[in-house]
C-alpha positions in Angstrom: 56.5 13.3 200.0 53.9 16.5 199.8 50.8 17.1 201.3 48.0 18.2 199.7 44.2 18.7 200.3 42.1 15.6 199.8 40.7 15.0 196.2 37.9 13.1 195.2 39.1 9.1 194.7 42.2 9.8 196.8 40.3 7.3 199.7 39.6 4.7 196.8 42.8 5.1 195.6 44.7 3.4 198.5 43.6 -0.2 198.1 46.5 -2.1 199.8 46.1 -0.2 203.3 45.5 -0.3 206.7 43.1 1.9 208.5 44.3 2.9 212.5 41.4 5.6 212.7 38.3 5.3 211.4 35.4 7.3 211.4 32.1 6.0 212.6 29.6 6.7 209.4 30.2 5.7 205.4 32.6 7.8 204.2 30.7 8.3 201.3 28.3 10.5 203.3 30.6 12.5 205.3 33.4 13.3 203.2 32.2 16.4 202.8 31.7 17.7 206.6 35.1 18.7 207.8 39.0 19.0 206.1 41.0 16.2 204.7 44.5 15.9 203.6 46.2 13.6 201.2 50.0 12.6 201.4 51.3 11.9 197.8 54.4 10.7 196.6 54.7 11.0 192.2 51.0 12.2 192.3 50.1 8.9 193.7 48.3 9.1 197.1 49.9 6.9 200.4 47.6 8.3 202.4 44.6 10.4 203.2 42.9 11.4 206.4 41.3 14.6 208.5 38.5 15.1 210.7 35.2 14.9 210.4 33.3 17.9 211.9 30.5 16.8 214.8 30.2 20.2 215.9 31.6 23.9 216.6 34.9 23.3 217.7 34.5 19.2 217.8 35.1 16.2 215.1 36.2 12.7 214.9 39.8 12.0 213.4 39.9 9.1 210.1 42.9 7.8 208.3 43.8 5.5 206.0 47.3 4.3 205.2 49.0 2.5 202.3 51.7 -0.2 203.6 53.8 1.2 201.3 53.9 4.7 203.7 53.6 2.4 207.0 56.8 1.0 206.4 59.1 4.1 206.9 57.1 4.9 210.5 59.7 8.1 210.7 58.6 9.5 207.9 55.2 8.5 208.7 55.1 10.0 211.9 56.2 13.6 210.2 53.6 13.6 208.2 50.7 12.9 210.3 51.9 15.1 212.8 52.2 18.1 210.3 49.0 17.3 208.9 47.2 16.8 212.5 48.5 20.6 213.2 46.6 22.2 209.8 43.5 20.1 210.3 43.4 21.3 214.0 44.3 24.8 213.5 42.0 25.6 210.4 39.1 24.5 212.5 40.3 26.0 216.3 39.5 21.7 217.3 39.0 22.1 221.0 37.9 18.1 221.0 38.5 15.1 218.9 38.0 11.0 219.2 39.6 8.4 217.7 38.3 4.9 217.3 41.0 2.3 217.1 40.3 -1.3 216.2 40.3 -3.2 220.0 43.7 -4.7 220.2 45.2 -2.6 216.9 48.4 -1.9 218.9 50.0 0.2 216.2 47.1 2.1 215.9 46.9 2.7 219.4 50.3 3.3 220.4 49.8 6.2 217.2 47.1 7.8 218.6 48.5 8.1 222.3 51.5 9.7 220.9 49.1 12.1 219.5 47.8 12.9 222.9 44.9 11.1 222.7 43.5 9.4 225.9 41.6 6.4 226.4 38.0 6.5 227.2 37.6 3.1 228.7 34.5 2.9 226.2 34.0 0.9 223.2 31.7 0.3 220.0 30.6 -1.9 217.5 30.9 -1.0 213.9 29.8 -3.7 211.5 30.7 -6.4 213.5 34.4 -4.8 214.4 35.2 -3.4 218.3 36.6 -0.4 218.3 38.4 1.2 221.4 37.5 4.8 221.6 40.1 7.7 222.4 39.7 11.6 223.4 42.4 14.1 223.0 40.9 17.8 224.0 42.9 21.6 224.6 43.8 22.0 228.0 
């Protein structure tokens, strides 16, 4: 498994997948405002994700995940956590949120171990409740 920066078509790409951060506008319109990673296994992307800038040292976290990756949750968990440390570090990220699906438990069990915490607020996103999660420097 290698990670790679995003390329374009790498988010259409993944088709049977599960998404346990999303971001809140059309990705179509953002993809361009922050740094993205892809993690590809024979060329063929499993998964993609980054932050989406929203200010200086702020953004909002996406991913999107193949079952195909989800099923080896070890090797899952090595990759996102390598590529959380380059997306924070190339940006200096002081503060990120997370939106998780309301009652996603994978997805929010993931983005605790992350450090993220939970805000106690929610939103709507075409029709879907998301939970909404912080993680900030100390």
């Amino acid at each position: 498994m290698m990670i790679r920066l995003y390329q374009d078509g790498d988010y259409e790409a993944i088709t049977d997948c599960v998404e346990p951060f999303v971001a809140s506008g059309d990705f179509s319109l953002i993809k361009d405002m922050g740094i993205y990673l892809t993690a590809t296994e024979d060329d063929v992307p499993l998964g993609c994700g980054g932050i989406v800038m929203t200010g200086a040292a702020e953004g909002e976290v996406w991913l999107r995940l193949s079952w195909q990756i989800c099923e080896s949750p070890v090797t899952l968990m090595r990759i996102l956590r390598a590529g959380f440390e380059i997306v924070k570090e190339s940006f200096g990220i002081s503060r990120l949120t997370a939106r998780v699906q309301n009652g996603f438990g994978a997805g929010e069990r993931m983005v605790k171990r992350f450090g993220f915490q939970d805000t106690n607020e929610t939103m709507t996103i075409f029709d879907t409740k998301y939970r909404i999660y912080q993680w900030q420097t100390q």
